[in-house]
C-alpha positions as CSV (number, residue, x, y, z in Angstrom):
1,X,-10.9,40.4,-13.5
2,X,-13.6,37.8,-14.0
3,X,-12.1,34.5,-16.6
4,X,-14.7,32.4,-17.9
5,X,-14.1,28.8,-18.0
6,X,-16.0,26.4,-20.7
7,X,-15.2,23.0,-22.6
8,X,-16.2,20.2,-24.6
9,X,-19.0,22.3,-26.8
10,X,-18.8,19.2,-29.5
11,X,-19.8,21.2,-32.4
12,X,-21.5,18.9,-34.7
13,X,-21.4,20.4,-38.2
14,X,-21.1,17.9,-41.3
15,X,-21.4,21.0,-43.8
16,X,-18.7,20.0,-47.2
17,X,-18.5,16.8,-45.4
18,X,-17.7,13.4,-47.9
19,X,-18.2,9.4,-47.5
20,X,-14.7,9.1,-47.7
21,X,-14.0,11.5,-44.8
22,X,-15.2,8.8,-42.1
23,X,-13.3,6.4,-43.5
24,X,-10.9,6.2,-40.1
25,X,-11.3,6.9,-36.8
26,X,-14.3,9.3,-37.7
27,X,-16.4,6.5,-38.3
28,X,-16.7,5.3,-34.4
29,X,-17.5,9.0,-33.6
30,X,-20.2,8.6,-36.0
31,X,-21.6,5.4,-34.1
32,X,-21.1,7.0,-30.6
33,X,-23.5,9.9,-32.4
34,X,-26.2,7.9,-33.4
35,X,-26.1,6.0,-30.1
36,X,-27.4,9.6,-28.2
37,X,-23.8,11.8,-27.8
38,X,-25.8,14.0,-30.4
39,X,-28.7,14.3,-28.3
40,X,-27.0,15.2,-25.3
41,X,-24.9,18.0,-26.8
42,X,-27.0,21.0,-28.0
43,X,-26.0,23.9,-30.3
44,X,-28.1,26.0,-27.9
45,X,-27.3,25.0,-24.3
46,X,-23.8,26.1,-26.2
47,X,-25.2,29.5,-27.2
48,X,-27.1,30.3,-23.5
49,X,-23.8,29.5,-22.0
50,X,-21.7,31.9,-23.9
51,X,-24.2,34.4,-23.6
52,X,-24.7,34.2,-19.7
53,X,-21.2,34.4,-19.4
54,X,-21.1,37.6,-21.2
55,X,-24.4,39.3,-19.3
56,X,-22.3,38.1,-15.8
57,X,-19.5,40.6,-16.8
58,X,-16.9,37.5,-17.9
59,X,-13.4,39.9,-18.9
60,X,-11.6,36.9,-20.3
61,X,-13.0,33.3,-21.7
62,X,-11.3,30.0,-21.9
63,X,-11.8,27.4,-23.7
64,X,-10.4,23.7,-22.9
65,X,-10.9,21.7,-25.9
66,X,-13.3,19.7,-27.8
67,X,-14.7,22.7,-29.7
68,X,-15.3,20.3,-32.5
69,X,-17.1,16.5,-32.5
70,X,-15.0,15.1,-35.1
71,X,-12.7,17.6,-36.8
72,X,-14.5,18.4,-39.2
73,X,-13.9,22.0,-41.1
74,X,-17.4,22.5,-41.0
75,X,-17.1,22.3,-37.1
76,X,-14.2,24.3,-36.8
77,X,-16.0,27.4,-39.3
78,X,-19.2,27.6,-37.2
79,X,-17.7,27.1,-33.8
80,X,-15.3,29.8,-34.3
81,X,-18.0,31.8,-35.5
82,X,-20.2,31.3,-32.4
83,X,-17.5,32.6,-30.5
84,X,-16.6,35.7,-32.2
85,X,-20.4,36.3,-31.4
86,X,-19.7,37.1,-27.8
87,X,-15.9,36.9,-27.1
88,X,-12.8,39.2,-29.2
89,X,-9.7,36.5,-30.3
90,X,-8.0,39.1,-27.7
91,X,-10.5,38.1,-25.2
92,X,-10.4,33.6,-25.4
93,X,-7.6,31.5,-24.7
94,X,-8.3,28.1,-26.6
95,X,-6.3,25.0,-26.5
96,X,-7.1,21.8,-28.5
97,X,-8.7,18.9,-27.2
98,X,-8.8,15.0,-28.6
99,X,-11.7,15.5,-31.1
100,X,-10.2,18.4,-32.3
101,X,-7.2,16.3,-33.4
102,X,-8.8,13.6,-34.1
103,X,-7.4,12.2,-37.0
104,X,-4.1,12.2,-38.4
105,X,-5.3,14.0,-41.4
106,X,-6.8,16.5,-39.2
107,X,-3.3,17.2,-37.5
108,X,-1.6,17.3,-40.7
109,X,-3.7,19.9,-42.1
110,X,-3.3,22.0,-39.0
111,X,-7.0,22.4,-39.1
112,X,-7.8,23.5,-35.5
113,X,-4.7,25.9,-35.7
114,X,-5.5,27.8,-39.2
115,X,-9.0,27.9,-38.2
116,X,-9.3,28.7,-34.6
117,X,-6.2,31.3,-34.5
118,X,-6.5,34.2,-36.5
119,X,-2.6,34.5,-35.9
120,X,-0.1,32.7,-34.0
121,X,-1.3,33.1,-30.1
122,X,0.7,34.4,-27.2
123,X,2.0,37.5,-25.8
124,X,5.9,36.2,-25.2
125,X,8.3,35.0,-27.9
126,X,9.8,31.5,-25.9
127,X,12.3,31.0,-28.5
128,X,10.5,28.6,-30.2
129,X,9.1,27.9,-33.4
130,X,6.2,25.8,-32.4
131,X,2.9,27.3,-30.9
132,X,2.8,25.3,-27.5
133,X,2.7,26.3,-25.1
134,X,2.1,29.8,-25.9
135,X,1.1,32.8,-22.9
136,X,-1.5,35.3,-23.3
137,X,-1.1,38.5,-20.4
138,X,-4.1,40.0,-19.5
139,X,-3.7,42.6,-17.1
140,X,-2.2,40.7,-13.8
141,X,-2.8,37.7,-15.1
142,X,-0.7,35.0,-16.7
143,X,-2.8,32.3,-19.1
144,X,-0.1,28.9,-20.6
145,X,-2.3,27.1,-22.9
146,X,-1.0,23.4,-23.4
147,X,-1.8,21.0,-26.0
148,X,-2.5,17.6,-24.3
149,X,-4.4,16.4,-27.4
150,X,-3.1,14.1,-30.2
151,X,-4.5,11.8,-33.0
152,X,-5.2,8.4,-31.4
153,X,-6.3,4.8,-32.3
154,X,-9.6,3.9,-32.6
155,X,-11.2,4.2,-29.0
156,X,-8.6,5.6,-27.2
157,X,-8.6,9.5,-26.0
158,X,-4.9,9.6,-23.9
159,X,-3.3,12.8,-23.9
160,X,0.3,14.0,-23.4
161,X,1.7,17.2,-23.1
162,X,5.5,15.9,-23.8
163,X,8.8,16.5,-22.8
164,X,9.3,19.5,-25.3
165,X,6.1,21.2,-24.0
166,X,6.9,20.5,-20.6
167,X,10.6,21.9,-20.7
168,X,9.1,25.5,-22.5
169,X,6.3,25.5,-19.7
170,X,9.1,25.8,-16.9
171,X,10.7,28.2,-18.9
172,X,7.6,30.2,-19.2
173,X,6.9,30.1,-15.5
174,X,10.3,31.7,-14.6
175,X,9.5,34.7,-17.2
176,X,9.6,37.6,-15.6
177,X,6.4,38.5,-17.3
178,X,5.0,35.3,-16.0
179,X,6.3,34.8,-12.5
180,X,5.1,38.2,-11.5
181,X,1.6,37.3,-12.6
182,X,-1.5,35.4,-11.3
183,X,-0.6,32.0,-13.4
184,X,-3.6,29.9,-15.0
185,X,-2.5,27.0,-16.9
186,X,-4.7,25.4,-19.5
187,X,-5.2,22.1,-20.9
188,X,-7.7,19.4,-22.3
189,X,-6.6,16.6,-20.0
190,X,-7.2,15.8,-16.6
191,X,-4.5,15.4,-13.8
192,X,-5.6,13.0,-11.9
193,X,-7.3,9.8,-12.0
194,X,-11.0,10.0,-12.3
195,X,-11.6,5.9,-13.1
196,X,-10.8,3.4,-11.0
197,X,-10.4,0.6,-13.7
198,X,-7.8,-0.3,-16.5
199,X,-10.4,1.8,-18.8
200,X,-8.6,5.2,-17.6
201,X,-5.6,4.3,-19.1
202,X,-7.3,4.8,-22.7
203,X,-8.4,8.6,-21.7
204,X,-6.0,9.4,-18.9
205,X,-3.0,12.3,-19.4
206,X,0.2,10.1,-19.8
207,X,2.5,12.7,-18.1
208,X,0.1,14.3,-15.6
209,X,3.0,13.5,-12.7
210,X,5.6,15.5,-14.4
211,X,3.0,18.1,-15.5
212,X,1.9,18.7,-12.0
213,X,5.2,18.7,-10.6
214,X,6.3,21.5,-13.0
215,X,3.3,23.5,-11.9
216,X,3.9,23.5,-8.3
217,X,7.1,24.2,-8.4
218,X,6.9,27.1,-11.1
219,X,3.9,28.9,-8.5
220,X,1.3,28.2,-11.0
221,X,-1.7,29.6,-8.8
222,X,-4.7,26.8,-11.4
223,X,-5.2,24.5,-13.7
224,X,-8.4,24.0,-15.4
225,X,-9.1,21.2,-18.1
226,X,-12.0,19.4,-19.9
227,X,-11.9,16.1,-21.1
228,X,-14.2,14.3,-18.4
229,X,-18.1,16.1,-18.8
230,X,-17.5,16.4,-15.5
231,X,-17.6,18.4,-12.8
232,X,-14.1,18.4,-10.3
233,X,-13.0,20.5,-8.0
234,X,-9.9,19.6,-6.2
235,X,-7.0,21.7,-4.4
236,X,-3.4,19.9,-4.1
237,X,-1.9,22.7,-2.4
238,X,-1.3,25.3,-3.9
239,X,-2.7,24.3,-7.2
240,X,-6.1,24.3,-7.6
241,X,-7.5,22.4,-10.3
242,X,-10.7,22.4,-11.7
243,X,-13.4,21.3,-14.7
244,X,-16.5,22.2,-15.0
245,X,-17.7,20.1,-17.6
246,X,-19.1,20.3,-20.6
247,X,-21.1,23.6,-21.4
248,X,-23.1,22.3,-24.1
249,X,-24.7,19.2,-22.4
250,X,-29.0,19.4,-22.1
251,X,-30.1,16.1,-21.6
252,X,-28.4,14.2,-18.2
253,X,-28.9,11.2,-15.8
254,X,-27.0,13.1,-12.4
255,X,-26.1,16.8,-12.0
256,X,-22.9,17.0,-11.9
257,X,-23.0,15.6,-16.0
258,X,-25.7,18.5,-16.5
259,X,-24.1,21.2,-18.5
260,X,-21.8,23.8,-16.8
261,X,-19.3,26.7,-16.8
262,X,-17.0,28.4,-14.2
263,X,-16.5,32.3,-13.5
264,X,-13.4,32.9,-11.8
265,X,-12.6,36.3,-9.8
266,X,-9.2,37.2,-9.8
267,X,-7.7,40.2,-8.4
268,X,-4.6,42.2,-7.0
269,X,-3.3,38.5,-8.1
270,X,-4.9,36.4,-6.3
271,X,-8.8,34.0,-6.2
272,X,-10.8,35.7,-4.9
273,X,-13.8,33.4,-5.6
274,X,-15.2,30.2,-7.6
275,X,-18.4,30.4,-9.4
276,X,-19.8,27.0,-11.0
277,X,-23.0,27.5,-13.0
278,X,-25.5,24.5,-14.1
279,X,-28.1,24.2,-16.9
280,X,-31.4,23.2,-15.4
281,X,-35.4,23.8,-17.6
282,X,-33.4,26.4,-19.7
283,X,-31.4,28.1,-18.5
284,X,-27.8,28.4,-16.5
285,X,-28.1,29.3,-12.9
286,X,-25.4,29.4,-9.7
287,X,-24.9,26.2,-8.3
288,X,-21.9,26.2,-6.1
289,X,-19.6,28.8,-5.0
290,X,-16.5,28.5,-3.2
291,X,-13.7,30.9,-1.6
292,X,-10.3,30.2,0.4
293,X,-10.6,30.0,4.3
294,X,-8.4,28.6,6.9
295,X,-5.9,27.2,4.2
296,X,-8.4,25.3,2.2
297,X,-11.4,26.0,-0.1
298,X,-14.8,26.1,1.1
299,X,-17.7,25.5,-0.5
300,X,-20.8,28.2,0.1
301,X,-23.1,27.0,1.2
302,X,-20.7,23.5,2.2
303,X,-22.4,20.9,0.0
């Protein structure tokens, strides 16, 4: 099985948009536009990713947040439609990121929910009412989308997952349906720190300890995220945790902020491989590979 990793497309679409709906928070997402995030974030870099990943034979696509740029229902509408182009609902798992809740009207009105989900998501009744975390089965493979994202003050992009979403994760993981399964787990939100400053304490996940703790315990087999436009690879045994950035980005100052996407192979349960895939004069083309060797992974060629 081949899963498809993407995230923070930041759909810009101001279609029904008013004055009075950048009266809030939206209004220093507006500035940060105009000051080149717009430039940098292209409709069709979004496209040509979404469409390689289809011609490479991707079975299963994820999606890690930040579908929209401000929340917008414009965004939401043609986002979702973009998708639909290439992927079934059957075949994405999507999770929320902090633009996609990024005001409090936009969490009342369950925006990203109503128009992202054509129905209520997941393949196992947990026993509770609320949509997070929710498990999709594909085959031998067990996907836990998480909702890290929340509406935030004005320049701040923190996450938490929270101790409701934390207890129904361990649940999930001792599921018989679950346990028994290749287990991907799924969030905006990094899990470790990238910045080395008090700045990360603005953008950082706020439970990422007890987050990670739950996963390696529970035998969750990866964690991939968003959030950073970055590209990570790191293995804290016997997790392995990855972003590959954003897929949308065109215009960039170092490569590893150049638009990307993972492929990962999966089978009889288990990673077989790691494919990351970088936008470069048009198109998206292998950059780094890695598989598992003498207890660690490798990249191929080591870079």
């Amino acid at each position: 099985m081949k899963v498809g990793h993407i995230s923070d497309i930041h759909w810009l679409d101001t279609t029904g948009a008013r004055a009075t709906d950048f009266l809030n928070k939206r209004l220093s997402g507006a500035f940060n536009l105009l000051a080149g995030r717009a430039k940098k974030h292209s409709k069709d870099t979004a496209r040509l990713a979404l469409e390689t990943l289809k011609e490479k034979g991707v079975d299963h696509l994820i999606v890690a947040g930040d579908l929209s740029n401000l929340a917008l229902p414009g965004e939401f509408s043609a986002v979702r439609d973009v998708l639909r182009k290439y992927f079934d609902d059957s075949q994405m798992t999507i999770v929320p990121g902090n633009h996609d809740y990024y005001t409090r009207e936009s969490l009342k009105a369950q925006r990203f929910e109503k128009m992202i989900y054509a129905s209520r998501p997941g393949d196992i009744d947990l026993g509770d009412a609320s949509v997070w975390p929710f498990v999709d089965i594909r085959g031998d493979v067990a996907l836990i989308g998480l909702n890290s994202a929340q509406p935030r003050p004005w320049f701040v992009a923190a996450g938490r997952v929270g101790e409701a979403q934390l207890d129904a994760l361990e649940k999930a993981l001792s599921h018989p349906e679950v346990s028994s399964r290749f287990k991907i787990v799924v969030l905006h939100h990094h899990l470790f720190q990238v910045v080395m400053t008090p700045g990360e304490s603005l953008r950082c996940l706020e439970d990422r300890a007890q987050l990670l703790d739950i996963c390696k315990k529970g035998g969750v087999d990866l964690i991939v995220h968003g959030h950073n436009h970055d590209y990570t690879f790191r293995y804290e045994a016997p997790v392995l945790i990855c972003e590959a950035g954003s897929c949308s980005v065109c215009k960039f100052g170092r490569e590893v902020r150049a638009g990307k996407f993972n492929i990962y192979t999966i089978e009889d349960r288990k990673l077989c491989g790691v494919e990351t895939y970088l936008y470069r004069e048009g198109s998206f083309s292998l950059w780094r590979s890695y598989h598992f060797e003498g207890g660690t992974w490798r990249c191929c060629p080591d870079k």
